[in-house]
N, C-alpha and C positions, 0 to 999 in steps of 0.2 A: 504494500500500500504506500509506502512512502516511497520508495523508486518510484510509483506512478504518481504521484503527485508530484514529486521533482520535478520529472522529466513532462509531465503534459499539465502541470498546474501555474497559477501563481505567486502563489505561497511557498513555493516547495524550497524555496533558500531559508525560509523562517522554518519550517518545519524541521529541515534541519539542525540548524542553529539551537533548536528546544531540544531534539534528541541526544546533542553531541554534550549539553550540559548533564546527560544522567539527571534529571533534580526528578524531586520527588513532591513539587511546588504543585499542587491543585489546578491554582489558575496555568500556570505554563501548558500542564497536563492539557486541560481542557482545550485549551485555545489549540495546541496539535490535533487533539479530535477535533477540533472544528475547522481546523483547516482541511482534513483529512476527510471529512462530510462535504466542505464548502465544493473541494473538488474530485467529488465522486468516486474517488479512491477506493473506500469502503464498499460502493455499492460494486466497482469494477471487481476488487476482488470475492465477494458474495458470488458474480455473475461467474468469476473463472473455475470457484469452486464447485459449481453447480457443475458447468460442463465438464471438469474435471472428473466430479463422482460419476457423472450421466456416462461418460466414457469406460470409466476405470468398469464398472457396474454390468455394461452391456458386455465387453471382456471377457469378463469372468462368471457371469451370473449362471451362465451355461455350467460348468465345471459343476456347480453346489446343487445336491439335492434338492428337489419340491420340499420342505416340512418348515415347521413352524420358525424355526430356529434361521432359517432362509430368507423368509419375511422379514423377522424382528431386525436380521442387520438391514435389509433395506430397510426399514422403517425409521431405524434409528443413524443410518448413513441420511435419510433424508432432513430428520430433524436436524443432524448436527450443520446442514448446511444453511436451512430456512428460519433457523432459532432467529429470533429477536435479542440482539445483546445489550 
């Protein structure tokens, strides 16, 4: 997320500059997520995860048996990517 803010934001020098401090400052905190919301960052990497799993999923899903246990990791591969954080 912050490589792509960097490289396609305009914040991404300040986003830096809060990272390279290590701090543990709230407000510094915040103001990195929100530069990292202002430039869709977050949502970019939400979107690579999805195709990532939607990939990795079709792959393999072949290999694993029909049963319940089959499901539950899709189910729970999907939550962990659609979670609200």
């Amino acid at each position: 997320m912050a490589i792509h803010s960097f490289y396609y934001g305009w914040n991404g020098d300040r986003l830096v500059e809060i990272l390279d401090m290590h701090t543990t400052d709230e407000k510094l905190l915040k103001e990195a997520v929100d530069i990292l919301n202002s430039e869709e960052s977050i949502k970019y990497a939400q979107d690579l995860a999805a195709k990532t799993m939607k990939d990795a999923w079709k792959s393999f899903e072949k290999f694993l048996p029909d049963c319940d246990a089959k499901e539950d990791l899709h189910s729970l591969s999907k939550y962990l990517i659609q979670r609200d954080l």
